[in-house]
N, C-alpha and C positions, 0 to 999 in steps of 0.2 A: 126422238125419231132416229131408229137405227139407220143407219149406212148401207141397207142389204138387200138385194135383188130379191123381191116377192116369188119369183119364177125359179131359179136353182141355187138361189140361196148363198152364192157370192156376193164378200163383204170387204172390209179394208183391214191388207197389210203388211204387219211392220217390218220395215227398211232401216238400211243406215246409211245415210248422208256422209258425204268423205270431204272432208277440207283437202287443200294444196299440202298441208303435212301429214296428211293419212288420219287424221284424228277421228274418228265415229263418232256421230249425234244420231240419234234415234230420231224416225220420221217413219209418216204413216201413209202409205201407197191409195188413195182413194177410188175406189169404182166408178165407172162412168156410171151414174144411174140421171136416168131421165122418169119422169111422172108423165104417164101418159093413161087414157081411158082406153081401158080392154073389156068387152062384154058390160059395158056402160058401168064398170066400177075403174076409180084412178085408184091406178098403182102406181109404186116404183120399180122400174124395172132396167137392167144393163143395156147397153147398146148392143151387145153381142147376142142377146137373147131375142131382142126387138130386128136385129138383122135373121134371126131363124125365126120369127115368125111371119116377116114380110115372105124368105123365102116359100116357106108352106104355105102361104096363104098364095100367094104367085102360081103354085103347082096344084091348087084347086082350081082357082078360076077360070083356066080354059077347060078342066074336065067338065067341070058345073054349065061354062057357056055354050058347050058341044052337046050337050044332055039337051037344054034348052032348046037348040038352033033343031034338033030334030024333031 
């Protein structure tokens, strides 16, 4: 199972770690990804991407509930 956001495809990487004498060890930067159900399939998806879909889905719902109310 890759490391990689189902939605734009952001994945993990490589860093270098510095000791107190400047020494470089190679390390690997990992993406926030959370598993979450979207359109009743679970994905994995970033938290940055799951933040722009709250916001779009936030900017539907009162169009949608004003459509309704009339």
């Amino acid at each position: 199972m890759a490391r990689v956001c189902e939605k734009c495809g952001r994945g993990t990487v490589s860093g270098v770690s510095r000791s107190h004498s400047n020494i470089a060890s190679k390390r690997r930067l990992y993406i926030n990804l959370q598993t979450k159900k979207i359109d009743g399939r679970r994905t994995k998806i970033c938290t940055s991407c799951l933040k722009t879909l709250a916001k779009k889905q936030m900017a539907v719902k009162p169009a949608q509930e004003a459509v309704s109310a009339a």
